[in-house]
Structures are given as C-alpha cells and as structure tokens.
C-alpha positions in Angstrom: 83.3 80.5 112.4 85.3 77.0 112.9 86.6 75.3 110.0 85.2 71.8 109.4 86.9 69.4 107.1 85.4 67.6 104.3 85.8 64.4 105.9 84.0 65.5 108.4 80.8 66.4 106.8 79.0 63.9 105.1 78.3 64.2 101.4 74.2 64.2 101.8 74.8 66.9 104.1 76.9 68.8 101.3 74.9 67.9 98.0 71.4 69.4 100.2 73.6 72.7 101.2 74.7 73.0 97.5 70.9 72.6 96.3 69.7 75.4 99.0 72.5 77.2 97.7 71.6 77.2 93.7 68.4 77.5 95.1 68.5 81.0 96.7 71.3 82.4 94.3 69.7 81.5 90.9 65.7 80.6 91.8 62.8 82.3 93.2 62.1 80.4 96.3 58.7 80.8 97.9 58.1 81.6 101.8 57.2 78.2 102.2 60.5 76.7 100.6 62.7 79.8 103.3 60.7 78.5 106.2 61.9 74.8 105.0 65.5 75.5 104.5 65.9 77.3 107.8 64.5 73.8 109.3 67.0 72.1 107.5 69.7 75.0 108.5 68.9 74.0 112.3 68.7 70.7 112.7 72.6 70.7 113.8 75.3 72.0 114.2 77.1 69.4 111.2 73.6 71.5 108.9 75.3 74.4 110.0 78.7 73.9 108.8 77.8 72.5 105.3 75.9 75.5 104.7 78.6 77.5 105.6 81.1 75.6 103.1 78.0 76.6 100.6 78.5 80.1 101.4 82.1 80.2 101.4 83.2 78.3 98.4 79.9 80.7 96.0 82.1 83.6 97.7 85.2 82.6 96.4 84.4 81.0 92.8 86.5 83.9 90.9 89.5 82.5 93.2 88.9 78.3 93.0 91.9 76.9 92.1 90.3 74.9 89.5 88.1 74.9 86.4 85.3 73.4 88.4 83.7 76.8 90.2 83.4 78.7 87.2 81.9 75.9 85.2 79.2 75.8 87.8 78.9 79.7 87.7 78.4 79.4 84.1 75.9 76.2 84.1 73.4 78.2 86.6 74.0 81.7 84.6 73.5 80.4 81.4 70.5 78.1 82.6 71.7 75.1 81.3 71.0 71.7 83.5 70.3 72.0 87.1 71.3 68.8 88.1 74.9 69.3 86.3 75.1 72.3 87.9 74.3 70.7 91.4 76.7 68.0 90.5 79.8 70.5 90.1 78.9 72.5 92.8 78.7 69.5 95.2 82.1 68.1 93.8 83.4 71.6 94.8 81.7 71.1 98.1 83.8 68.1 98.9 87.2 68.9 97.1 87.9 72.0 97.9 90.6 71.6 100.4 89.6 72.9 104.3 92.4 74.8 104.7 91.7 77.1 101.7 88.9 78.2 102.8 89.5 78.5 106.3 92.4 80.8 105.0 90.1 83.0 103.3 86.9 82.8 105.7 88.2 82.2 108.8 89.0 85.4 111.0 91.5 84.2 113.4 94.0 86.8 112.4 91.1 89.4 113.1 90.4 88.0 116.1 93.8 87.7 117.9 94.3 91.7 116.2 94.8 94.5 119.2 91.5 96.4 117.1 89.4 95.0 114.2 86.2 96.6 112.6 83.4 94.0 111.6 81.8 94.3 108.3 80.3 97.4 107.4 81.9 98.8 110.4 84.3 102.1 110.9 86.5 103.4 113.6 88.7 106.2 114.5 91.2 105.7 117.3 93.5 108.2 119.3 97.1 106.5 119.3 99.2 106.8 122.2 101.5 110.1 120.3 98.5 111.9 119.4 98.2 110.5 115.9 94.9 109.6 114.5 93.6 105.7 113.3 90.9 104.8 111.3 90.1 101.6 110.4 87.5 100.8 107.1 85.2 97.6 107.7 87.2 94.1 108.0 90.1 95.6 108.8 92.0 94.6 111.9 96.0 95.9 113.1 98.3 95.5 115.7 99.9 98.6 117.5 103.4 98.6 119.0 105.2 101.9 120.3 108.3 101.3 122.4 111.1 104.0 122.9 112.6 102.8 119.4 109.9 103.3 117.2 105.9 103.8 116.5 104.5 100.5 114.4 101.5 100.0 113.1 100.7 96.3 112.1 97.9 96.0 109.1 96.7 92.4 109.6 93.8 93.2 107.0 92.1 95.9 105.5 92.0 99.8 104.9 93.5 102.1 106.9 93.9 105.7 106.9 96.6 107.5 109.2 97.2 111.3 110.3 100.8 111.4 111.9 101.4 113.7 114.9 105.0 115.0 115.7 106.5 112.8 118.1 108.8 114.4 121.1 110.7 111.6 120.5 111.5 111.5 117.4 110.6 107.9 117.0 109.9 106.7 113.4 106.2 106.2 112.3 106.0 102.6 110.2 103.3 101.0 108.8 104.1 96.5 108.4 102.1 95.0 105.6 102.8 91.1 104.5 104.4 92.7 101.4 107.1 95.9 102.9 106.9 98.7 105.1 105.5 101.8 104.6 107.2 104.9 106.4 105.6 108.1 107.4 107.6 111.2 106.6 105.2 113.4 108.6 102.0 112.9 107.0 98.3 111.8 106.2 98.1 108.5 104.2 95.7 105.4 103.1 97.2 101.3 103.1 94.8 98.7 101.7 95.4 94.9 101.7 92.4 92.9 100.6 92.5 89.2 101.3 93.6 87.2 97.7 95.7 90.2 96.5 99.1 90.1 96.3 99.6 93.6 96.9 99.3 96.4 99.3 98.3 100.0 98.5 99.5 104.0 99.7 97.7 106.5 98.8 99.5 110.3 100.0 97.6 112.6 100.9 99.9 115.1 102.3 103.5 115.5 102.9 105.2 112.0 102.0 106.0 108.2 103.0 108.8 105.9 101.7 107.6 102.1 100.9 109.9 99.7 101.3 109.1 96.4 99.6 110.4 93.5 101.1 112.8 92.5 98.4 114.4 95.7 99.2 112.9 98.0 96.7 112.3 101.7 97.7 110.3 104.6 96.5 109.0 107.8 97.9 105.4 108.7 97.3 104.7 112.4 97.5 100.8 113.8 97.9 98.9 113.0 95.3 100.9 109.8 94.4 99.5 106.7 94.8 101.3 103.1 94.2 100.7 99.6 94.4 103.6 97.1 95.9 104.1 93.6 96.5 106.8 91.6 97.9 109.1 92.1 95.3 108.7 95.5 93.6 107.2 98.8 94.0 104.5 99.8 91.1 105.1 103.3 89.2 102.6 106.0 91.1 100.0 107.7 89.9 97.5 110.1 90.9 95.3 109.7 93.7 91.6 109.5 93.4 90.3 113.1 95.4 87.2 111.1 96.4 89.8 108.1 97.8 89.3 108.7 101.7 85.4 108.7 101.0 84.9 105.9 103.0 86.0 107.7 105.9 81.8 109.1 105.6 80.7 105.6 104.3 80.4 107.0 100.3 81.4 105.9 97.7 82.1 108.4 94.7 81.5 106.3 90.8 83.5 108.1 88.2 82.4 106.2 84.9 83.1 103.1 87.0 81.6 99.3 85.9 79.0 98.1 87.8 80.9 95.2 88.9 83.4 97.3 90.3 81.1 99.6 92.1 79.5 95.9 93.6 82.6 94.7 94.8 83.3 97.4 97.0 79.7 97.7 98.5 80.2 94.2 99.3 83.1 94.8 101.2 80.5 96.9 103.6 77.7 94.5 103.4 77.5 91.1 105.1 76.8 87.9 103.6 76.8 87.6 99.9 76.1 90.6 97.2 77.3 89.7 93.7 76.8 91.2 90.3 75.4 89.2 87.3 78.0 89.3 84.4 75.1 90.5 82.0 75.3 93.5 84.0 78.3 93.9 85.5 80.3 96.3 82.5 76.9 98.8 82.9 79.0 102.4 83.8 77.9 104.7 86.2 78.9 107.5 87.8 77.2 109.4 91.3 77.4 109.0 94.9 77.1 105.6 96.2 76.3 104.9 100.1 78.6 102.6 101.6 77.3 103.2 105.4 73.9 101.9 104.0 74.4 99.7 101.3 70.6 98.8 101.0 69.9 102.7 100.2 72.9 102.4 98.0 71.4 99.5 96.1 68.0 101.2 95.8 69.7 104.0 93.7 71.4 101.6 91.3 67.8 100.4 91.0 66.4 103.5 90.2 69.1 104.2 87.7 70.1 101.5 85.5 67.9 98.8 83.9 68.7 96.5 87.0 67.1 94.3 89.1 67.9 93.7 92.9 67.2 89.9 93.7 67.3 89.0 97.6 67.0 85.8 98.3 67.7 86.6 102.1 68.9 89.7 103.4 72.4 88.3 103.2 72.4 86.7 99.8 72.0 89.1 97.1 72.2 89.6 93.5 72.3 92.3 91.7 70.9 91.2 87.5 69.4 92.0 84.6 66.0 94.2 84.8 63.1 91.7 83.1 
C-alpha cells in the first residue's frame, strides 16, 4: 500500500477516518452505519488512504513514539469522553510522521524479496543444494549461492532451515539486520519481527554459531535457544518442543497470557485482532489453530469468560465476556 503524507491528506478527511475507526474498535455499529462507512471508504482514493493511516497508526499504538496513542487507548478503554478521545486520535492522525509508518506498514522490502509469504501464509522451498526452506506468514528472504558460499538473507519473518551436505563444502549462513547465523550441519528456527531489536535461533539438531555484528560469538547446540542483537548475544536457554509448531499452523499455550497467545494469532490473521487489557493476563494452556485463526478464536470463546467482537472481518477484538 503507498504511503501518503500528512500534508497530503486533509484533516476532515483524517478526523472522519479516526471517528469510523473508534467507531468499529470500541462501538457496536449497526448494518446500516457498515453500509455508510464503506460509502465513505470509496468515495476516493484520498478516503482510502486516511483510513488506512487509521488502521496503521491503532496497529502500532504500543510503539508511538509519544504519550498521545496510549492516552487515546486508555480514553476509549476506560470510556471516558468520546470526543477527547477523537481529538487525540485525530492529532495522532496528523503528527505522526509518514515515514514511521510507512517503515512499519509498508512492504517494499517484501516486495523486492526473491520469496515472501503473505499473512497467514506458509511455504516450503527446495534450495538449489538440496536443503529445505520454510518460510512462516510475513516473512520474505533473499537467497544467494555462488561457488564461495550458501546465504540465506532474512528480510522479515520466521524461518526454519534443514541443511543438506554440500559437495562443495560451501558454508551455510543465515544474514539478519543484527549478525550472522552459521549452520554447522543442522536443522534450526531465526525470527525477526518488525519493532524488535533482536533476532532469534532456535537448534534443533546438531549446532549453528551466531555472530552478532559487534563481533560477539556463541555456539548454540540442540536444544539451546538465544536471543541477539547488534551488539551482544543473549545467554541460551532451552527450546520450547512445540517451537516449530507453526510449521502445521498450531499453536501449542503452556500457561501462556492471553495477550501473548493474541499476538501471535495476529501475526496469521490479516487486518486488526487485538486483546482488551481486562483480559489480556487470562492463562491458558491447549492447542491453538494458527492455519484458521477464526476456529482458533472460537475455542478461546468456548473456554474463557471472553467475548469475540468483530466489527469487520479484519478488525477484531478479543474482550471481556458481559
């Protein structure tokens, strides 16, 4: 989706976006008031892009760099005044820079990747030495084998990666923003969300040495699991058994909050899901489906004194049972 600058959009265009937004997340709208938005949603393309800033900046309130997104959060949550509310919200609308969110919302690095998976998506790939790729949803790489070496480039994502023995003898690496991660003939996981500093290996057989860039090294054996950034290399500790899960589109909940268990569904689910703090430390523990997230959300449903609000298929909330 282009970026569009806040100059560019007027500010009635911005403050009616923010009020179809509260109105969706935080009301019960009625048929007649979905059929009116999507009116207002089509009437051009300039409609289009404010309500995409709508949906970008509720997506990324736990990361604004200032005080003004949560205090909107909070206004709506706690039902305190609309129109303050609205009034943050739009002020949000307007200064938060273009750029910011573009960084976070717009896919060009996906785009321009040699293979990317789309939300909710998976896919398992042959490489060129007989080792095996698989990509979890948003998650895009580059691939570069020459005579020297065999390089895997995670742009975004989750990946997991089965090595084969090369004829070669070429090193396997795996490039993150934050180090390099080398196979020492074996299986292993790297994760790099967006807006975290950090990448993460998980072993699951054999071994891999991460190299951070600062220099720092460590070998990870199976079982070991360790977080690293650009500048140092976490302690490991054991992998989860259930971690490559995703690989089937579950999700196995140990005791974990329901926020947390939210989160990652969301990762598999387009649009917006989010988890009313009311709810959110609620602990859980079963099977989760990630491949169907609707079936997955059903369950917490069944189980916990939840409610599932949909405002549209791709804007839910997951709060309080009344």
């Amino acid at each position: 989706m282009p970026s569009h600058p806040a100059a560019a959009l007027a500010s009635a265009l911005l403050k009616e976006a923010a009020d179809w937004a509260i109105t969706f997340q935080y009301d019960m709208p009625t048929e007649g008031e979905r059929q009116a938005f999507e009116r207002w949603r089509r009437q051009s393309p300039a409609h289009e892009a404010a309500w995409a800033r709508a949906q970008a900046v509720f997506l990324t309130f736990n990361q604004v760099p200032t005080g003004i997104g949560k205090e909107a959060i909070k206004s709506l949550e706690h039902g305190y005044d609309r129109r303050r509310a609205l009034h943050l919200l739009s002020a949000l609308l307007v200064a938060a820079p273009a750029g910011w969110l573009a960084v976070r919302h717009t896919p060009w690095r996906e785009w321009a990747a040699d293979v990317a998976t789309a939300t909710g998506e998976r896919r398992t790939l042959a490489l060129p030495d007989g080792s095996n790729l698989v990509l979890n949803t948003a998650s895009a790489v580059n691939i570069a084998f020459d005579a020297v070496a065999r390089r895997i480039r995670l742009v975004s994502g989750e990946i997991l990666v089965t090595t084969h023995a090369d004829p070669a003898h070429r090193p396997f690496f795996v490039d993150t923003p934050y180090g390099v991660v080398r196979a020492l003939g074996t299986r292993f996981s790297v994760r790099h969300l967006d807006g975290q500093a950090v990448c993460r290996v998980a072993v699951f057989h054999s071994a891999v040495e991460v190299r951070s860039l600062s220099g720092a090294a460590r070998v990870l054996h199976a079982g070991e699991q360790a977080d690293f950034g650009a500048a140092e290399i976490a302690p490991p500790t054991p992998v989860d058994d259930s971690a490559t899960l995703w690989e089937r589109g579950m999700l196995l909940a140990r005791d974990m909050r329901l926020g947390d268990v939210i989160a990652e569904m969301a990762r598999h689910r387009p649009g917006l899901l989010r988890c009313d703090p009311a709810v959110a430390d609620l602990r859980l523990s079963g099977a989760i489906s990630l491949a169907d997230t609707d079936a997955g959300l059903a369950v917490l449903e069944k189980t916990l004194p939840v409610r599932i609000g949909r405002s549209t298929r791709y804007w839910v909330t997951v709060g309080p049972r009344t």
